[in-house]
C-alpha positions in Angstrom: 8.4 0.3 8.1 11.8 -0.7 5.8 13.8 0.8 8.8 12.3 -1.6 10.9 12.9 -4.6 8.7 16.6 -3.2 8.2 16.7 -2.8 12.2 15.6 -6.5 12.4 17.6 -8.0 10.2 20.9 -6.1 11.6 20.0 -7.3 15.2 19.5 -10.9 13.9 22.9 -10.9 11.7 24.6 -9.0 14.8 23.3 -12.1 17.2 24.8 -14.6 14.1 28.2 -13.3 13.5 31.2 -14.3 14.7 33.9 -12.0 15.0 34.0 -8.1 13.9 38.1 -8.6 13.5 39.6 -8.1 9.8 39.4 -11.4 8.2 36.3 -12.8 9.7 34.1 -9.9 9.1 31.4 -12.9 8.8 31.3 -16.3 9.5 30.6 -17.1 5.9 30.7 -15.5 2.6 26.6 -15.2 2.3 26.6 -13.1 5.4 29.6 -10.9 4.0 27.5 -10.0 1.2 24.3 -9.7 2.9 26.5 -7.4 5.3 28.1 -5.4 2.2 24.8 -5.4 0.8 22.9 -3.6 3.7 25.8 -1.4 4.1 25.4 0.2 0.9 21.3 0.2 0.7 21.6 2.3 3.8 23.0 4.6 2.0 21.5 4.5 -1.3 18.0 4.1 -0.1 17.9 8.2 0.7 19.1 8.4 -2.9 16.1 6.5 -4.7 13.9 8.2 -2.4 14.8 11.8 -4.0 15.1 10.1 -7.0 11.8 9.2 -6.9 10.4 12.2 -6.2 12.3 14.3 -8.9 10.9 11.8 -11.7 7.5 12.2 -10.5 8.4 16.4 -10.9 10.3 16.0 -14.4 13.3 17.8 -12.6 15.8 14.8 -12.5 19.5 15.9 -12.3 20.8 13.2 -13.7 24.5 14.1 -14.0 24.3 14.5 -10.1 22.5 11.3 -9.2 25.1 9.0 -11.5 27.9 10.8 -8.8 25.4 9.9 -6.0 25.3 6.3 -7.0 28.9 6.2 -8.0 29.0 6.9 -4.2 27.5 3.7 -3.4 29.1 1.8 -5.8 32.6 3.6 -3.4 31.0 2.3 -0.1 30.2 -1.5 -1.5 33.5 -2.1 -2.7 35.5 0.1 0.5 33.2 -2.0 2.7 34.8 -5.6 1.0 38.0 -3.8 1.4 38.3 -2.9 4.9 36.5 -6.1 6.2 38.7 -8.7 4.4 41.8 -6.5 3.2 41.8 -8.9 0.6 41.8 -6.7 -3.4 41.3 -10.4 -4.7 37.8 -10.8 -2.9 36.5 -7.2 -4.6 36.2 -9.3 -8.2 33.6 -12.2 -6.2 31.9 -9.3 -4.5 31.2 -8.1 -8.0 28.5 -9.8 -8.2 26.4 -9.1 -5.1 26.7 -5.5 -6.7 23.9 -6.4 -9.3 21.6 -7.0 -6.4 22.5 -3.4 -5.1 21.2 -2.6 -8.4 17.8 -4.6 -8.3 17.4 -3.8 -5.2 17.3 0.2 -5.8 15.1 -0.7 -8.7 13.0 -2.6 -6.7 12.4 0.4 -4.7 12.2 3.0 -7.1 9.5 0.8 -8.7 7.7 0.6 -5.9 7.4 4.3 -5.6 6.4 4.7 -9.0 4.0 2.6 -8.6 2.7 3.8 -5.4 2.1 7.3 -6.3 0.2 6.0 -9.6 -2.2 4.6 -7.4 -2.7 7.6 -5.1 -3.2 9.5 -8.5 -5.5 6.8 -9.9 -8.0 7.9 -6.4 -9.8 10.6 -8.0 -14.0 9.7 -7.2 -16.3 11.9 -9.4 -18.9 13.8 -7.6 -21.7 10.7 -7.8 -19.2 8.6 -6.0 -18.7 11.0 -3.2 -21.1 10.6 -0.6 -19.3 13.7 2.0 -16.4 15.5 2.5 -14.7 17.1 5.5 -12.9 20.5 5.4 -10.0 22.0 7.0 -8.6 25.1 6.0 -4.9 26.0 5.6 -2.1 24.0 4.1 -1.4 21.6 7.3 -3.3 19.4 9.4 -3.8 20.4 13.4 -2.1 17.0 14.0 1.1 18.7 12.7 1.3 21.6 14.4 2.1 23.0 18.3 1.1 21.4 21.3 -1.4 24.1 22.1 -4.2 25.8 20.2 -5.2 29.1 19.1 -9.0 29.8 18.7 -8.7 29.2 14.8 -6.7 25.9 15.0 -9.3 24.8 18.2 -12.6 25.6 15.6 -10.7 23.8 13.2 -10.0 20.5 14.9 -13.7 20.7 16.4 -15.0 21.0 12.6 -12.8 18.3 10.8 -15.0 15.6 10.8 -18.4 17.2 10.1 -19.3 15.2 6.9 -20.7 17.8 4.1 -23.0 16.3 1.5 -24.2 19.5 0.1 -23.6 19.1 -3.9 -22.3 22.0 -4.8 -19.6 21.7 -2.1 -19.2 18.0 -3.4 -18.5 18.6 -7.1 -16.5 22.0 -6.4 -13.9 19.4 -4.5 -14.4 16.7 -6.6 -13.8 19.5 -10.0 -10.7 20.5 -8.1 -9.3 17.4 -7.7 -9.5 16.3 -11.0 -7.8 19.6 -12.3 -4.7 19.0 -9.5 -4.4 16.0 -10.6 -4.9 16.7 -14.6 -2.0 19.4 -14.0 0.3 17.2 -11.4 0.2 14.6 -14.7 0.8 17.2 -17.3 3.7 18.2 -15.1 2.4 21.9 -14.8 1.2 21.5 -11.5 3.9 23.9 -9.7 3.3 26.6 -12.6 -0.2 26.8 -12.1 -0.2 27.0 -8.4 2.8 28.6 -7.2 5.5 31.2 -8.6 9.0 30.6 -8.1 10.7 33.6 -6.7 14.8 34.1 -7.0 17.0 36.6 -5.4 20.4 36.8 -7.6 22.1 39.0 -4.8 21.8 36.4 -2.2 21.7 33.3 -4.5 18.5 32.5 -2.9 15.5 30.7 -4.3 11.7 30.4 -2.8 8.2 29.0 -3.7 5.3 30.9 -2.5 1.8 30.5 -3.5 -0.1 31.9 -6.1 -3.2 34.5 -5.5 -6.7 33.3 -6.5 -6.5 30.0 -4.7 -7.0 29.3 -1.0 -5.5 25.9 0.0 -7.9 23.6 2.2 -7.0 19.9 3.5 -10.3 17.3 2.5 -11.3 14.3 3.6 -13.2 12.5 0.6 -15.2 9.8 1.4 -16.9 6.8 -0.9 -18.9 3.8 -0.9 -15.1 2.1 -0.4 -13.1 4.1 0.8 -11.5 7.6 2.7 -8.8 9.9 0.8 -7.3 13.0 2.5 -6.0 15.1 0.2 -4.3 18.8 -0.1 -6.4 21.0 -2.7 -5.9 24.6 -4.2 -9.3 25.7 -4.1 -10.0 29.3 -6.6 -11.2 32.2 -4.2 -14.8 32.1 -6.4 -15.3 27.8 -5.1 -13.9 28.9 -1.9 -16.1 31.8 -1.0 -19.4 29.9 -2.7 -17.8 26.9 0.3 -17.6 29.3 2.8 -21.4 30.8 1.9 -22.8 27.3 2.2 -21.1 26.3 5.3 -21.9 29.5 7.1 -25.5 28.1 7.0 -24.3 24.7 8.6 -25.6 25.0 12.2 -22.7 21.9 13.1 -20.2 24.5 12.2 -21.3 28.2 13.6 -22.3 26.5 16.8 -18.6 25.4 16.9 -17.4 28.6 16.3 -20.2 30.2 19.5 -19.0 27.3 21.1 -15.7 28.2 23.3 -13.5 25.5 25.3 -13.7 25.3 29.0 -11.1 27.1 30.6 -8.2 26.1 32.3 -7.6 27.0 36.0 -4.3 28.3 37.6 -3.2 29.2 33.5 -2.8 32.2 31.5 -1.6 33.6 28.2 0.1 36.8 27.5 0.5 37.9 23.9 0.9 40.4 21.9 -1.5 41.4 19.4 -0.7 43.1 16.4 1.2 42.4 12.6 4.6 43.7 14.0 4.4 42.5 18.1 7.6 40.6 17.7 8.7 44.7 17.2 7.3 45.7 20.7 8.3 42.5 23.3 8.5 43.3 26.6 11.6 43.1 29.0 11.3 40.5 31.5 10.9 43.3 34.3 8.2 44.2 32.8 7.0 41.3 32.7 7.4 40.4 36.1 5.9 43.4 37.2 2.7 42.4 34.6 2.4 38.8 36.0 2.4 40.6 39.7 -0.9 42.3 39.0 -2.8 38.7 38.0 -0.9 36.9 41.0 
C-alpha cells in the first residue's frame, strides 16, 4: 500500500516538474524538498522496517543502524548537491531533514503500534465459538502450483469450523502462552534452538522437539484471527484423537480428487530419491511404455 502512494505521488510530481537539468531540478523549492525528501524515505523506509522488527525481538544493533541512517542522512544532502550544485542550498535543506526524521518515526510508530494490536487479539476459550486447522508451518496458499495428497487433504480441510472444547481451549491455552513468551521476549528460546557451525561461520534456527507447528483460524462473535501456533506433541495428539472422529475430515481424506486426463506423474519415492534420478534415456524409454 505505501509503495503505491510513493508510486502515485512520483507520477504526479514527474507530470509537474519542469526540467530534470542541474539547476532546475524543480520548478520550486517545495518540490525540491518534497523530491529530496522521497528520495531518501525510499531508502530509509527498508531501514525502519528491520528496525522495527529487531525492537519487537530485543536484538537491536544499534551501532549498525546509526551507520544505516547516517546513510540516509549521505543520500538527502548528495541529492541537494547534485541537483542544484549549489553547497550554499545544503544549510536551507537542513531543515526538510527533521521531516526525514518524523517521518521514520511516524513509521516506526506505526509498526509498534500495529503489532500491539495483533498481540492485544488473544480471545479466551468462551469467546471462541470455532477454529480451523492446518497443519505445518505454511499456508497451501504459499506453496507450489500443484498439490501432493497431504497439501490436497489439507486445503479441502481448512475451513471445517471445530467447536469441540477441548480442541478450543487447547488453541486458545497455546495462544496465550505464545504470546506470554513473544512479550517476555523468550519466545525464540522456548520454541526453537539456535544452532552454529564455527568452521563455516554459519548460523541456523531449527525447531525445537515436543511441539508440532499448526496454522489456526480463530473465530469470535467479532471477528477472524489466523495465527501460527507451536502446539506440545500431548495437545497435538489429544487434536488429532478428536478430529479423527470428525466424519467432515476422514471423508476428506477417503475422498480422492478427480483425475486428470492426458497427465501423469513420475516420482521417486523414498528418503534419499534425489540419490537414485534417472537419466533422461531412461526416461524416455519409461514414458514410451505409458505412450
Amino acid at each position: 500500500m505505501l509503495a503505491l502512494v510513493y508510486f502515485c505521488i512520483g507520477a504526479w510530481l514527474f507530470y509537474r516538474r519542469r526540467s530534470e537539468i542541474a539547476g532546475m531540478s524543480a520548478p520550486n523549492r517545495i518540490f525540491q524538498h518534497i523530491y529530496r525528501i522521497l528520495v531518501t524515505m525510499i531508502y530509509c523506509i527498508f531501514i525502519t522496517g528491520v528496525l522495527a522488527n529487531d525492537l519487537e525481538e530485543n536484538c537491536a544493533d544499534w551501532f549498525g543502524y546509526v551507520i544505516l541512517y547516517l546513510i540516509g542522512v549521505l543520500i538527502y544532502f548528495t541529492y541537494e548537491l547534485i541537483t542544484t550544485r549549489k553547497l550554499r542550498n545544503l544549510l536551507t535543506a537542513l531543515p526538510g531533514l527533521g521531516i526525514v526524521v518524523l517521518l521514520n518515526g511516524a513509521l516506526l510508530l506505526g509498526m509498534h503500534l500495529s503489532v500491539q494490536h495483533l498481540l492485544s487479539l488473544h480471545p479466551s476459550a468462551s469467546e471462541i465459538e470455532s477454529v480451523s486447522i492446518e497443519e505445518g508451518e505454511y499456508s497451501d496458499d504459499q506453496l507450489e502450483s500443484y498439490y501432493d495428497y497431504m497439501s490436497y487433504v489439507t486445503n479441502a480441510t481448512r475451513n471445517i469450523e471445530i467447536t469441540d472444547p477441548t480442541v478450543i481451549s487447547i488453541i486458545a491455552d497455546t495462544l496465550t502462552e505464545k504470546l506470554e513468551t513473544w512479550a517476555s521476549g523468550d519466545y525464540f528460546d522456548t520454541y526453537y534452538n539456535y544452532v552454529s557451525n564455527y568452521q563455516s561461520n554459519y548460523a541456523y534456527v531449527e525447531s525445537k522437539c515436543g511441539y508440532e507447528s499448526l496454522i489456526v483460524t480463530i473465530r469470535t462473535a467479532s471477528a477472524e484471527i489466523k495465527r501460527y501456533l507451536r502446539v506440545s506433541d500431548a495437545n497435538f495428539e489429544q487434536i488429532m484423537e478428536i478430529l479423527e472422529n470428525d466424519t467432515r475430515i476422514t471423508d476428506a481424506w477417503k475422498t480422492l480428487p478427480d483425475a486428470v486426463d492426458d497427465t501423469i506423474l513420475l516420482e521417486n519415492s523414498g528418503y534419499y530419491a534425489y540419490e537414485d534420478e534417472i537419466t533422461e534415456e531412461q526416461l524416455e524409454a519409461l514414458l514410451a511404455c505409458y505412450q
